[in-house]
mmCIF file of the N, C-alpha and C atoms, coordinates in Angstrom:
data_MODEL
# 
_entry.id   MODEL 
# 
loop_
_atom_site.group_PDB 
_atom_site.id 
_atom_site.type_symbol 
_atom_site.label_atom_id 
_atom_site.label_alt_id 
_atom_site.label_comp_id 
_atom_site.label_asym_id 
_atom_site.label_entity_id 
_atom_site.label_seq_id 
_atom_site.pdbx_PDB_ins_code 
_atom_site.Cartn_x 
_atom_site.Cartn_y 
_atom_site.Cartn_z 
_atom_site.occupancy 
_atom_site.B_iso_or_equiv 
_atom_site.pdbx_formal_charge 
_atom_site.auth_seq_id 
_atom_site.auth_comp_id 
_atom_site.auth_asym_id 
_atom_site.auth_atom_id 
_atom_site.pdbx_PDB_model_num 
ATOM 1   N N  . UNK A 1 1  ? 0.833  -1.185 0.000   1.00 0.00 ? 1  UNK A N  1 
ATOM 2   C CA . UNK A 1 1  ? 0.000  0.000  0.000   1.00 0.00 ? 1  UNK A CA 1 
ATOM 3   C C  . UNK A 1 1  ? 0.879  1.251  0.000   1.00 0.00 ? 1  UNK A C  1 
ATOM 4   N N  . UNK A 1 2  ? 0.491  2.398  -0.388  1.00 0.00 ? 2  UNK A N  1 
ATOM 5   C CA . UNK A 1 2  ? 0.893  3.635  -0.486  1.00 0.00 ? 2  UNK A CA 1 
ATOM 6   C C  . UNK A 1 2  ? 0.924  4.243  0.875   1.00 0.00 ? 2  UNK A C  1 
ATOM 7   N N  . UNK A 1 3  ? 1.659  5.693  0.662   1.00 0.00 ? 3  UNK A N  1 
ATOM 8   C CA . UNK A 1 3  ? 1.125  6.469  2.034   1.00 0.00 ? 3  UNK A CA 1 
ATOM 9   C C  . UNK A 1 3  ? 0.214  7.233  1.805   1.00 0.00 ? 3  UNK A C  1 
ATOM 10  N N  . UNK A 1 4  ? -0.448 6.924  3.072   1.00 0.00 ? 4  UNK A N  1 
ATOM 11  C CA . UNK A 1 4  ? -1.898 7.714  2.829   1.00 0.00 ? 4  UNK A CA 1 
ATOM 12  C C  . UNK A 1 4  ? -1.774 8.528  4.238   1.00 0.00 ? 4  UNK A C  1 
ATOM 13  N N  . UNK A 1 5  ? -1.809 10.104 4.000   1.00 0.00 ? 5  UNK A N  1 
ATOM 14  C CA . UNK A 1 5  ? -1.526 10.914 5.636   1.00 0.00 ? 5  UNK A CA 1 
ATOM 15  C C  . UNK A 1 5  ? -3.360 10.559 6.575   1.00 0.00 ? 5  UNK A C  1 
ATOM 16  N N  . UNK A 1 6  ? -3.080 9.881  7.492   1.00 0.00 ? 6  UNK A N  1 
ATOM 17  C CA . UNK A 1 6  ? -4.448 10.486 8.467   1.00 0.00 ? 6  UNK A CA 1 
ATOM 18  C C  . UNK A 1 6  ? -5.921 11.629 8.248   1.00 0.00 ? 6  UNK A C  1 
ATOM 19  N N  . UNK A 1 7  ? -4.911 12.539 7.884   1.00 0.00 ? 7  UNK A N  1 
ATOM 20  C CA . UNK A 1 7  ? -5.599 14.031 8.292   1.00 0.00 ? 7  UNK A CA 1 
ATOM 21  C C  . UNK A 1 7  ? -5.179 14.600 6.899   1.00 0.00 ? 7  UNK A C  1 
ATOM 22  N N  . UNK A 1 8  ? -5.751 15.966 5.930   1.00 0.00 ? 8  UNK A N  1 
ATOM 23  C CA . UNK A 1 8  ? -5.562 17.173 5.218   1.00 0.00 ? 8  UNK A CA 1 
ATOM 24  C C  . UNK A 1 8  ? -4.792 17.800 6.176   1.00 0.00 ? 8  UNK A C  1 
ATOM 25  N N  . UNK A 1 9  ? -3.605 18.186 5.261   1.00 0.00 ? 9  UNK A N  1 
ATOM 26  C CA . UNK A 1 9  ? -2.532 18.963 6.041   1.00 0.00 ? 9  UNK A CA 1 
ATOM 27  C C  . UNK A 1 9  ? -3.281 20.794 5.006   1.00 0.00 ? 9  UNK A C  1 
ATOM 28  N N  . UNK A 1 10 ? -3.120 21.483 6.278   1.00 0.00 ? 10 UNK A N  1 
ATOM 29  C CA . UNK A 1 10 ? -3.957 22.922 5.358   1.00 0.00 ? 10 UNK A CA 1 
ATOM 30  C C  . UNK A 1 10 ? -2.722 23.561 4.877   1.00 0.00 ? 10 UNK A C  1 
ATOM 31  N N  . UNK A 1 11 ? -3.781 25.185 3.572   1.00 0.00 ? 11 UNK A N  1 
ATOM 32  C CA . UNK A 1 11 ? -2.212 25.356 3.148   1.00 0.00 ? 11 UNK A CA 1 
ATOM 33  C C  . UNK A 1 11 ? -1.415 25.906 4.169   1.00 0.00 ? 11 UNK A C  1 
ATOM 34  N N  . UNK A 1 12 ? -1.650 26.602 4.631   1.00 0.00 ? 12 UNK A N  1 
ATOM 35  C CA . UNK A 1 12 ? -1.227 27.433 6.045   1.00 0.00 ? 12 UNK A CA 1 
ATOM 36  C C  . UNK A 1 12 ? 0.213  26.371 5.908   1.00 0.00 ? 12 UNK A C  1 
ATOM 37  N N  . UNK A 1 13 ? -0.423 25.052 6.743   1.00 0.00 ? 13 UNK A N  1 
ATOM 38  C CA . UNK A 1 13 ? 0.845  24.438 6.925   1.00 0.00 ? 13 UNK A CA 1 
ATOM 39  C C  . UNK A 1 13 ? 1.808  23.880 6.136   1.00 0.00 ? 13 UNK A C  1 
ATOM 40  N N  . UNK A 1 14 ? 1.190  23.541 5.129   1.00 0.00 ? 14 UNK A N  1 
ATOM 41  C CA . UNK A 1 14 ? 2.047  23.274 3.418   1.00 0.00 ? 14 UNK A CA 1 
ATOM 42  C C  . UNK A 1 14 ? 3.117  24.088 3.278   1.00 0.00 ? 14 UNK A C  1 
ATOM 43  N N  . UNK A 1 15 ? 2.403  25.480 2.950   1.00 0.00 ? 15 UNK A N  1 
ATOM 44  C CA . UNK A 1 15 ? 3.522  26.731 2.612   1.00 0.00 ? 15 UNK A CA 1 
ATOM 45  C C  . UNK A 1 15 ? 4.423  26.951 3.789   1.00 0.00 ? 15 UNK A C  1 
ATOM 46  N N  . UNK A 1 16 ? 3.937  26.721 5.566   1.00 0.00 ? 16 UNK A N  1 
ATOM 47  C CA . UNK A 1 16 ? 5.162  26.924 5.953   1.00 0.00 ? 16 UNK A CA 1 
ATOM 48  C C  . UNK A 1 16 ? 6.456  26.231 5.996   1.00 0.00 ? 16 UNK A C  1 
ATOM 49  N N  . UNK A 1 17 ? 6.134  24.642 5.473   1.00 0.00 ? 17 UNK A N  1 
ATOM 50  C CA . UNK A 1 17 ? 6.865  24.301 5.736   1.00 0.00 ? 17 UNK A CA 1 
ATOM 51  C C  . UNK A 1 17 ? 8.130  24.234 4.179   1.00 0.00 ? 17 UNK A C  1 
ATOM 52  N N  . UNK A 1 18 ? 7.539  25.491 3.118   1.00 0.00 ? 18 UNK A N  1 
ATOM 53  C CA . UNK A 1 18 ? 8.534  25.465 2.018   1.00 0.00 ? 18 UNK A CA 1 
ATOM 54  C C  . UNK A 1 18 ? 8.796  26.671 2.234   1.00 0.00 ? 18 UNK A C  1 
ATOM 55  N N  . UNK A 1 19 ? 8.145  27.421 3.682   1.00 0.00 ? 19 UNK A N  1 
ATOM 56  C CA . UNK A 1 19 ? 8.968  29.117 3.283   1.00 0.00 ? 19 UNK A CA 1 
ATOM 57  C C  . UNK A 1 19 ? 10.629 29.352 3.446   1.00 0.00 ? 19 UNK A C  1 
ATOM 58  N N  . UNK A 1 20 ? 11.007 28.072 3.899   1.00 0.00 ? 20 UNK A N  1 
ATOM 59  C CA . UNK A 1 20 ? 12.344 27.854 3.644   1.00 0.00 ? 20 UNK A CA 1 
ATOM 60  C C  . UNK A 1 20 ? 13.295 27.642 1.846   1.00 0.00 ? 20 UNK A C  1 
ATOM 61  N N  . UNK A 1 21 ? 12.703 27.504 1.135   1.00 0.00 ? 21 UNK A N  1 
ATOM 62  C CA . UNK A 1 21 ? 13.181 27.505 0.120   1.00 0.00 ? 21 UNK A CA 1 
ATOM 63  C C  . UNK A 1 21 ? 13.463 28.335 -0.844  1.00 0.00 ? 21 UNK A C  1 
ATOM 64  N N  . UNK A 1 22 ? 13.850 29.437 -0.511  1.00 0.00 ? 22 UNK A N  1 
ATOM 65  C CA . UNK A 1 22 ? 14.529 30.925 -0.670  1.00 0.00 ? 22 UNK A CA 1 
ATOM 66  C C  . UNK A 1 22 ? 15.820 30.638 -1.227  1.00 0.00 ? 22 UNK A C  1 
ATOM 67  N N  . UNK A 1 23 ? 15.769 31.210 -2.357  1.00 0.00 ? 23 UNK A N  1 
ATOM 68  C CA . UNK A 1 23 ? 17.242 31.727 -2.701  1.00 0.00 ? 23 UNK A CA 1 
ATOM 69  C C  . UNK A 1 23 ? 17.913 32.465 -1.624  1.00 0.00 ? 23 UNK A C  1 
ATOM 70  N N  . UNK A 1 24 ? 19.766 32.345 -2.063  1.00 0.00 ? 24 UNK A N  1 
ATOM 71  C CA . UNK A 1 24 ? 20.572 33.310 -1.052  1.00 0.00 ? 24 UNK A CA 1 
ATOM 72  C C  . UNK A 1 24 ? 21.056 33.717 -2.058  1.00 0.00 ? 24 UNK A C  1 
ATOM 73  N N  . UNK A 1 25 ? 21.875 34.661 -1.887  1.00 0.00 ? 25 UNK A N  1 
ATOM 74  C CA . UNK A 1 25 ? 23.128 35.660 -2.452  1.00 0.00 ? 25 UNK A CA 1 
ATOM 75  C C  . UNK A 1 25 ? 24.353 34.851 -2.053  1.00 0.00 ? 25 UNK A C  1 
ATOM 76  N N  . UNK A 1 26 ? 24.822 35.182 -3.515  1.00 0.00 ? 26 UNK A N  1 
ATOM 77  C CA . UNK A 1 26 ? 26.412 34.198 -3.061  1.00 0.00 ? 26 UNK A CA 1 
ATOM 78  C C  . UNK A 1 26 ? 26.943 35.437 -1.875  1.00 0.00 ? 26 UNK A C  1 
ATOM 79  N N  . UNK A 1 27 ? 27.983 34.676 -1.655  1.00 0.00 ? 27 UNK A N  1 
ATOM 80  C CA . UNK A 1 27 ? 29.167 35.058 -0.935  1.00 0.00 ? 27 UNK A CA 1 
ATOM 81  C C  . UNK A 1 27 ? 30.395 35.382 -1.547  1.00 0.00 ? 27 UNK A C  1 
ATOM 82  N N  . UNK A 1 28 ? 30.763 36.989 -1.524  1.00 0.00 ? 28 UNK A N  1 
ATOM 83  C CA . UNK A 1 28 ? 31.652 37.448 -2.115  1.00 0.00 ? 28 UNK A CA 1 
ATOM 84  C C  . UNK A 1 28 ? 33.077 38.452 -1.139  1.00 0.00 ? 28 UNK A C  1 
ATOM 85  N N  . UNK A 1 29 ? 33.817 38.487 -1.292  1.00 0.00 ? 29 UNK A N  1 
ATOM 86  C CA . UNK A 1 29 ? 34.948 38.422 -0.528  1.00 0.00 ? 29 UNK A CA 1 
ATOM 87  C C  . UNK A 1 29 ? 35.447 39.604 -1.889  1.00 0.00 ? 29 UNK A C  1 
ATOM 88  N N  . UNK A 1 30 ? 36.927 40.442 -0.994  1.00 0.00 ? 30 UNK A N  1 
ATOM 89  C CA . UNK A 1 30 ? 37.468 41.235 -1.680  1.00 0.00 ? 30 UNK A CA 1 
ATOM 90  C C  . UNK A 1 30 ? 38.638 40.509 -1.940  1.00 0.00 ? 30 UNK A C  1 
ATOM 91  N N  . UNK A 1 31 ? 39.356 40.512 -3.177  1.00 0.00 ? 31 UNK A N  1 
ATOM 92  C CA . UNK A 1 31 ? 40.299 39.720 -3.683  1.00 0.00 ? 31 UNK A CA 1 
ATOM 93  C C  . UNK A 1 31 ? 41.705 40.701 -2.480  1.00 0.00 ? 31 UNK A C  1 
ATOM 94  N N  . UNK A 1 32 ? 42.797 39.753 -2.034  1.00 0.00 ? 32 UNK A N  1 
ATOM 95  C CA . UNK A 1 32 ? 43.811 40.696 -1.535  1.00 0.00 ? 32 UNK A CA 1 
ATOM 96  C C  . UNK A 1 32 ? 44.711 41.199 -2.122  1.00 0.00 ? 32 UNK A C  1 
ATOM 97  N N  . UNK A 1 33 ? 44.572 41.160 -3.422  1.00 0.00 ? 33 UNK A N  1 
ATOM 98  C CA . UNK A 1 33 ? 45.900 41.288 -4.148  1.00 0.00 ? 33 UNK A CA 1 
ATOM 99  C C  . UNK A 1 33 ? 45.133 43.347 -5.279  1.00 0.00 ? 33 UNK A C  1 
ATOM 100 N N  . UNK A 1 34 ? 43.816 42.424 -5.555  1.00 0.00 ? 34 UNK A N  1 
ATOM 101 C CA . UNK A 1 34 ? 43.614 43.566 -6.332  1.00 0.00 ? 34 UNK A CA 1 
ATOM 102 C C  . UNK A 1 34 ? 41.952 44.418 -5.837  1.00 0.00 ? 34 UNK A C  1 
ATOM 103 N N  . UNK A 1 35 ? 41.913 43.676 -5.178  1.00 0.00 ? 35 UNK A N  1 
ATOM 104 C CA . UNK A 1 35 ? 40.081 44.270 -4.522  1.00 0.00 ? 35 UNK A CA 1 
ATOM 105 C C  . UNK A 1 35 ? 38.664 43.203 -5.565  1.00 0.00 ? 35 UNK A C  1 
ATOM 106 N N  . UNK A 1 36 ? 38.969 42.791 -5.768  1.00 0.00 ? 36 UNK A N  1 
ATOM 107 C CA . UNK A 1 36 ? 38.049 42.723 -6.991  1.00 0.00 ? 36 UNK A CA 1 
ATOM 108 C C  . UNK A 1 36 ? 37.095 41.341 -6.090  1.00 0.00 ? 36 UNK A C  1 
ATOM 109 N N  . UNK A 1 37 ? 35.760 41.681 -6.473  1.00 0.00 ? 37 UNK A N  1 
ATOM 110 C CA . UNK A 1 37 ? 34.934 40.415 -5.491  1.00 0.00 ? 37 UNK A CA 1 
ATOM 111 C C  . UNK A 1 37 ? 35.171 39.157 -6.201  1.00 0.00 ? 37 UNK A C  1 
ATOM 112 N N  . UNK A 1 38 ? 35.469 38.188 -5.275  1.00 0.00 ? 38 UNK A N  1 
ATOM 113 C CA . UNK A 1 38 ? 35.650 36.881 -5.627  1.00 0.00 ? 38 UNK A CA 1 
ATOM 114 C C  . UNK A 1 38 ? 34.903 36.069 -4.734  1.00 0.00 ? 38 UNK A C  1 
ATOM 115 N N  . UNK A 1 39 ? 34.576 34.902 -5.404  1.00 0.00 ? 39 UNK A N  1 
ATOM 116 C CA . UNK A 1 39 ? 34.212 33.768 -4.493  1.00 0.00 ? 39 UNK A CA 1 
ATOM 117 C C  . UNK A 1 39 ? 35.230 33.532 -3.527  1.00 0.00 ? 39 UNK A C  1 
ATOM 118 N N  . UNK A 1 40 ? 34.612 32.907 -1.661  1.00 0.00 ? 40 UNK A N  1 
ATOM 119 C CA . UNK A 1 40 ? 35.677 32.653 -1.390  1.00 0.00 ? 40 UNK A CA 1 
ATOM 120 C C  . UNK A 1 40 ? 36.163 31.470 -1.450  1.00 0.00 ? 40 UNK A C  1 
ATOM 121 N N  . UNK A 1 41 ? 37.542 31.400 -1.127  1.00 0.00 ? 41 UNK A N  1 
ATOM 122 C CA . UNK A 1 41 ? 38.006 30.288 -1.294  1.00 0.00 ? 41 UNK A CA 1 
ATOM 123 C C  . UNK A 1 41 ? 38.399 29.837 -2.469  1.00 0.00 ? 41 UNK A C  1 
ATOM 124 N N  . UNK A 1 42 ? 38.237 30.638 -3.753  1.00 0.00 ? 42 UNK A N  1 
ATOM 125 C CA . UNK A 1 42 ? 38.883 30.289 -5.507  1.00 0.00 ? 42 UNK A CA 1 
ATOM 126 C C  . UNK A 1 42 ? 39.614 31.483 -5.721  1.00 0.00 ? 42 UNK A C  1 
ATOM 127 N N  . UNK A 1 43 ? 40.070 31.470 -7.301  1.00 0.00 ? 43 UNK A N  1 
ATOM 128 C CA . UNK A 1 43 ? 41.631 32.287 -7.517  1.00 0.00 ? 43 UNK A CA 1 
ATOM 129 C C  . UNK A 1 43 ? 40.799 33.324 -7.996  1.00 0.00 ? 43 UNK A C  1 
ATOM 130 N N  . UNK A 1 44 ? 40.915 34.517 -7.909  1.00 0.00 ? 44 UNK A N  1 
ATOM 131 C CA . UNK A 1 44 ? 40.370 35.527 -8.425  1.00 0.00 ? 44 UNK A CA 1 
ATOM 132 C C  . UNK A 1 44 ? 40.434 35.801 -9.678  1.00 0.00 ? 44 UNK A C  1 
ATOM 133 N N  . UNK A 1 45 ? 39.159 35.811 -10.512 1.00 0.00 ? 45 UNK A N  1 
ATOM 134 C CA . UNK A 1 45 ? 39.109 36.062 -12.270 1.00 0.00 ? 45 UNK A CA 1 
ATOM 135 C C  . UNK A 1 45 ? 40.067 37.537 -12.929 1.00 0.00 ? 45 UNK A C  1 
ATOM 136 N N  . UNK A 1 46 ? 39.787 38.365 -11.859 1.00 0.00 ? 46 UNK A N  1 
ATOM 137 C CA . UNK A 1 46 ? 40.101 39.801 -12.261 1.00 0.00 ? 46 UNK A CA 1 
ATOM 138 C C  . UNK A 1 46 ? 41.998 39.235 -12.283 1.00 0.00 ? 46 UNK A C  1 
ATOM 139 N N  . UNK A 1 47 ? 43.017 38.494 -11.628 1.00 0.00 ? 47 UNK A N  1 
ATOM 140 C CA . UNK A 1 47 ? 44.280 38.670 -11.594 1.00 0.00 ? 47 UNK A CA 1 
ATOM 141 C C  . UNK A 1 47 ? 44.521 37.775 -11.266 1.00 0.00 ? 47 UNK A C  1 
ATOM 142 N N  . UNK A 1 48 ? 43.987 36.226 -11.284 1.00 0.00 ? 48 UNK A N  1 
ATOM 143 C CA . UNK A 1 48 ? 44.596 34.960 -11.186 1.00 0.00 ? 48 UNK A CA 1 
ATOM 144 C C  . UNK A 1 48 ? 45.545 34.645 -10.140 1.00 0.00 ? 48 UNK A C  1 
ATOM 145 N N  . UNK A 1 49 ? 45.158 35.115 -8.766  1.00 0.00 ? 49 UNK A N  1 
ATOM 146 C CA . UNK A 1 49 ? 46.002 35.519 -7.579  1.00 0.00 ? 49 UNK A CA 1 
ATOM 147 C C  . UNK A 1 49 ? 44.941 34.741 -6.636  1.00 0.00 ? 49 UNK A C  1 
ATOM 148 N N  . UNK A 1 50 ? 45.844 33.816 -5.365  1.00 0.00 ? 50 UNK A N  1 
ATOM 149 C CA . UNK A 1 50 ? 44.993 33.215 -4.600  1.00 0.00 ? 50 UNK A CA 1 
ATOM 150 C C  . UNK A 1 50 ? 45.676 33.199 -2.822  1.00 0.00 ? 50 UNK A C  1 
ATOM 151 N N  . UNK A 1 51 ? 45.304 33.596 -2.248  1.00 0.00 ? 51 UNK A N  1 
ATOM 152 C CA . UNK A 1 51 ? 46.443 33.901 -1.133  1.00 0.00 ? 51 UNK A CA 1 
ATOM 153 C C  . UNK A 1 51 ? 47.484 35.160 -1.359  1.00 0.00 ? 51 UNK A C  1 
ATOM 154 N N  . UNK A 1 52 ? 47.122 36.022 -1.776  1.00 0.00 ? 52 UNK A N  1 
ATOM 155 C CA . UNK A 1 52 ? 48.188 36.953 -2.326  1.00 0.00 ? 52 UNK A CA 1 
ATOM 156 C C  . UNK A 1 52 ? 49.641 36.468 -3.230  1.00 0.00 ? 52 UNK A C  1 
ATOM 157 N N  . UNK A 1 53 ? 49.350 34.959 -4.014  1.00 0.00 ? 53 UNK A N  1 
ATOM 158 C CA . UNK A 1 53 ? 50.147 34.529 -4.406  1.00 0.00 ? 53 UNK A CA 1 
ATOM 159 C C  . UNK A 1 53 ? 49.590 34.269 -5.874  1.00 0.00 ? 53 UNK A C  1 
ATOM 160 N N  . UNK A 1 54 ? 50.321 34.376 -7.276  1.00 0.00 ? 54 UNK A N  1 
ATOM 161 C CA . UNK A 1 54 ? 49.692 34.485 -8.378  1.00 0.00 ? 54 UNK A CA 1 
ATOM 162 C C  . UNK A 1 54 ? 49.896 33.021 -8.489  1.00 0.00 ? 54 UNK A C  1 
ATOM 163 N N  . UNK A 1 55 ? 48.366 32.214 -9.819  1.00 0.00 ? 55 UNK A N  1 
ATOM 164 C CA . UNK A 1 55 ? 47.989 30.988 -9.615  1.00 0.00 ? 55 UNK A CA 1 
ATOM 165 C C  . UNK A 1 55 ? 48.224 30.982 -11.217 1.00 0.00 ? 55 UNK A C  1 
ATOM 166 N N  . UNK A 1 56 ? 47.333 31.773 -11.575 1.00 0.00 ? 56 UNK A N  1 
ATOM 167 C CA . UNK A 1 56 ? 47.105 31.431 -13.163 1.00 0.00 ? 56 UNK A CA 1 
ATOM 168 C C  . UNK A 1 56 ? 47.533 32.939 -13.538 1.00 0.00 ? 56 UNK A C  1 
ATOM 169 N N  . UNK A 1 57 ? 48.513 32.582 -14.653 1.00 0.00 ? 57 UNK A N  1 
ATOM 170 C CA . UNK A 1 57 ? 48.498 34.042 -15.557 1.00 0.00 ? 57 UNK A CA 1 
ATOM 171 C C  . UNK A 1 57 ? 47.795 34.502 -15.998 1.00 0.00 ? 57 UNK A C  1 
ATOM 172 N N  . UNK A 1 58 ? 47.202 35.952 -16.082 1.00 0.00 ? 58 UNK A N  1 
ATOM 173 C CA . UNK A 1 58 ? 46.219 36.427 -16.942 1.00 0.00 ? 58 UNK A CA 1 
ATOM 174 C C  . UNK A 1 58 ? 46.994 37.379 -18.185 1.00 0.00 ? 58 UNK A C  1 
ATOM 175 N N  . UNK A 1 59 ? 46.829 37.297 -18.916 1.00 0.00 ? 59 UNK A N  1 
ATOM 176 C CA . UNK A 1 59 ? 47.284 38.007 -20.456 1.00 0.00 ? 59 UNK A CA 1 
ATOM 177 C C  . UNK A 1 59 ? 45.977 38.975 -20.338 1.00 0.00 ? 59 UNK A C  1 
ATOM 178 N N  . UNK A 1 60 ? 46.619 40.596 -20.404 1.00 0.00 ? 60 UNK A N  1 
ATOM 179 C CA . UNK A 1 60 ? 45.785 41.572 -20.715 1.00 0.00 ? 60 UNK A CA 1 
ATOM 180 C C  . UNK A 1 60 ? 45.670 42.321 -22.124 1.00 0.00 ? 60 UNK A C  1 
# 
């Protein structure tokens, strides 16, 4: 057999229990080398620098 709930759950309680499913805003950090927002924890796009130490060359 299937599940079958007891009781009608109302919407009241339906929707509260998805008012959790909200987008967030990433998380952005100032690069230390050049300012530029980066994810944290990866090499920064703007200057290929990660720890104040360069990772990847960038050709301008």
């Amino acid at each position: 057999m299937s599940i079958c709930p007891k009781n009608k759950s109302s919407k009241g309680r339906r929707d509260k229990r998805r008012a959790n499913w909200k987008m967030s805003a990433p998380t952005l950090v100032k690069c230390s080398k050049c300012g530029a927002l980066t994810a944290p924890h990866r090499v920064c796009k703007a200057c290929g620098c990660y720890n104040k130490k360069e990772i990847i060359k960038i050709e301008d």
